[in-house]
C-alpha positions, -999 to +999 in steps of 0.1 A: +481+112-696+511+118-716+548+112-710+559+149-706+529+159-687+533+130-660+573+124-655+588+144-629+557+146-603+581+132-575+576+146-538+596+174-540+603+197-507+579+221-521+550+200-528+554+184-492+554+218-481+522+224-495+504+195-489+515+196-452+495+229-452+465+208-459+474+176-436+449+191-412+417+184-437+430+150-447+406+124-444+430+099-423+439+129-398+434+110-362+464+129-347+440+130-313+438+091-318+444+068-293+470+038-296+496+036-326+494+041-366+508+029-391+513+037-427+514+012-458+514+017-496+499-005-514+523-034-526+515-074-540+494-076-505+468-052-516+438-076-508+457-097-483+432-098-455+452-118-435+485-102-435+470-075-425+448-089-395+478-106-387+500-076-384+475-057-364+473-085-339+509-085-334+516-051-328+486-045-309+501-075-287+539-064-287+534-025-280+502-027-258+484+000-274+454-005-301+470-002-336+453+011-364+476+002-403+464+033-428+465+025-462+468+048-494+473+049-526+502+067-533+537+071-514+528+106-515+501+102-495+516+083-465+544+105-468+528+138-458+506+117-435+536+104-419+558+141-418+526+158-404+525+138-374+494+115-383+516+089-387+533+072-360+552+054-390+552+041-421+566+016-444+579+038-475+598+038-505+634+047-503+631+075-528+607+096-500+630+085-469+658+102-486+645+130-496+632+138-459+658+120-438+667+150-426+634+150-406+626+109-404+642+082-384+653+050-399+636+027-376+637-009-393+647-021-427+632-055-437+658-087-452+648-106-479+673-137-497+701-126-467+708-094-473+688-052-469+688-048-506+664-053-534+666-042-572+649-028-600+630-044-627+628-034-662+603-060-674+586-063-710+557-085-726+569-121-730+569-117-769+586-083-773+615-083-790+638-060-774+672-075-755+683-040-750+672-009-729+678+011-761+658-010-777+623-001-760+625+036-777+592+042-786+571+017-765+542+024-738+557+019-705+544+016-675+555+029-639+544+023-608+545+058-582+564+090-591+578+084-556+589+049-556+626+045-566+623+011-579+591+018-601+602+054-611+633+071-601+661+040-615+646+034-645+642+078-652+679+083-641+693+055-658+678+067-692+692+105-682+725+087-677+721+080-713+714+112-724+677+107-725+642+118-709+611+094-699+589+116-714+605+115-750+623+080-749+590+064-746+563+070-765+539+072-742+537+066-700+517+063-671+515+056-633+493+026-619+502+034-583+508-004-575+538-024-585+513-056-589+493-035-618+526-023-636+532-064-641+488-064-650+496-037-677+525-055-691+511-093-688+478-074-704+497-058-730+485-025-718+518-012-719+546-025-740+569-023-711+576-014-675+595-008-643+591-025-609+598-036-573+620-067-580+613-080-548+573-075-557+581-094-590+597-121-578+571-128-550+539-125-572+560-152-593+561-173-568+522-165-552+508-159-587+527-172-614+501-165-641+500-130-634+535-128-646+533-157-677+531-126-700+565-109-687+601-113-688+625-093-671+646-070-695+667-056-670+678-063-635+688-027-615+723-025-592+707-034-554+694-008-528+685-004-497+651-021-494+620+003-486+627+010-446+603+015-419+603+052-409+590+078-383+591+109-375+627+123-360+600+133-328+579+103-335+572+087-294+566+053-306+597+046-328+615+020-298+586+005-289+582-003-333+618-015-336+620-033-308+582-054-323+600-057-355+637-068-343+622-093-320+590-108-353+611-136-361+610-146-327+572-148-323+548-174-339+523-145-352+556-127-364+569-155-384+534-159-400+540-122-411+573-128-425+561-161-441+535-138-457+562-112-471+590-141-478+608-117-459+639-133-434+632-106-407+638-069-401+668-054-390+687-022-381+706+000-405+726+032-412+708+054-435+740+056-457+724+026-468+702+046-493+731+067-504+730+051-540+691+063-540+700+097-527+723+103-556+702+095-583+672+117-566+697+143-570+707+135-608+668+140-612+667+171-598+692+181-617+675+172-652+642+183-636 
């Protein structure tokens, strides 16, 4: 699908509003149950088996309850999961969290190299010429989510900063809903360019290095506040959550997690810590 026809399909209050209407005939609905559930997106650990039996195995063991981890596709997805109540939490994109904050409670926020913050990647193929943002007029770039701040929303308000749109700057752009396939298209030469999770890039540089032999990174974003853990403002199982992730690097199976997400631990924050991402969802509303 084309640039103008795709840009802009972000999770506005509206279309939450409509979605939530459905929530009820969603596949994932369980709201009756039992035990705790969990919402992830998929990131570099799409096929990680192990991660993932390894995360059940710790929760199930630090909260008592059976857990049950919900995977989608799309931040979208988890998101109106998560705000209709068939979510006890989820791990989201900053971009969603502060567009709903209002009605979500920042549980956890994970640490990775010291410090709650993470960037944005502008990558391109290894051979492309450009040195410049301004110099990728024209190209086929890839994002990752329409929700996702780091694959979508720095990258779109940058270029309106600059006076310019997605959908006319590039020549012609697309959504792979996974940050590990925006650095496939690019490597591939599927697209000529792309944005992405620099925490994502850097790890799948260290854990698959020939997945990213065909990029470079173009440009590097100013830091944010790293995707948070979230639930529900009414959610019943967000202390019995923090307190499992604020106590992970603590516990053998919990390190194994971390060691997994080369992630330090998971600590508490103030949401003001997304303030930078709240600003620039407002500059795209305001172009929108």
């Amino acid at each position: 699908m084309g640039g103008s026809a795709m840009v802009g399909r972000h999770l506005s209050r509206r279309s939450v509003t409509a979605l939530l209407a459905a929530a009820p005939l969603l596949p994932a609905a369980g709201r009756a149950a039992p035990g705790l559930s969990f919402g992830l997106t998929p990131v570099f650990l799409d096929n990680d088996a192990r991660l993932l039996a390894l995360m059940r195995r710790y929760f199930e063991r630090r909260t008592g309850s059976p857990v049950r981890l919900v995977k989608r596709r799309s931040y979208q997805e988890v998101t109106v999961l998560l705000l209709a109540g068939q979510l006890d939490a989820a791990w989201i994109c900053g971009y969603p969290y502060v567009q709903h904050r209002d009605r979500l409670d920042l549980v956890v926020v994970p640490v990775w190299r010291g410090a709650p913050l993470y960037r944005s990647y502008i990558i391109v193929r290894r051979d492309h010429p450009a040195s410049r943002l301004e110099e990728l007029q024209g190209d086929i770039h890839a994002f990752s989510d329409p929700d996702s701040n780091s694959g979508y929303l720095a990258t779109a308000t940058l270029l309106i900063r600059h006076g310019r749109r997605p959908g006319t700057f590039f020549r012609h752009v697309f959504f792979t809903y996974g940050h590990r396939n925006v650095v496939r298209a690019v490597s591939r030469g599927l697209a000529d360019s792309g944005s992405v999770d620099g925490y994502v890039f850097e790890v799948l540089a260290e854990r698959e290095p020939d997945l990213v032999a065909g990029c470079r990174v173009l440009r590097r974003s100013v830091p944010f506040g790293f995707p948070p853990i979230a639930a529900r403002a009414d959610s019943r199982a967000t202390g019995l959550l923090r307190s499992a992730f604020l106590d992970m690097e603590e516990d053998p199976v919990g390190r194994q997690i971390l060691a997994l997400l080369r992630l330090d631990r998971f600590a508490e924050a103030a949401s003001s810590l997304y303030d930078t991402i709240a600003a620039n969802a407002r500059i795209l509303a305001l172009a929108s």
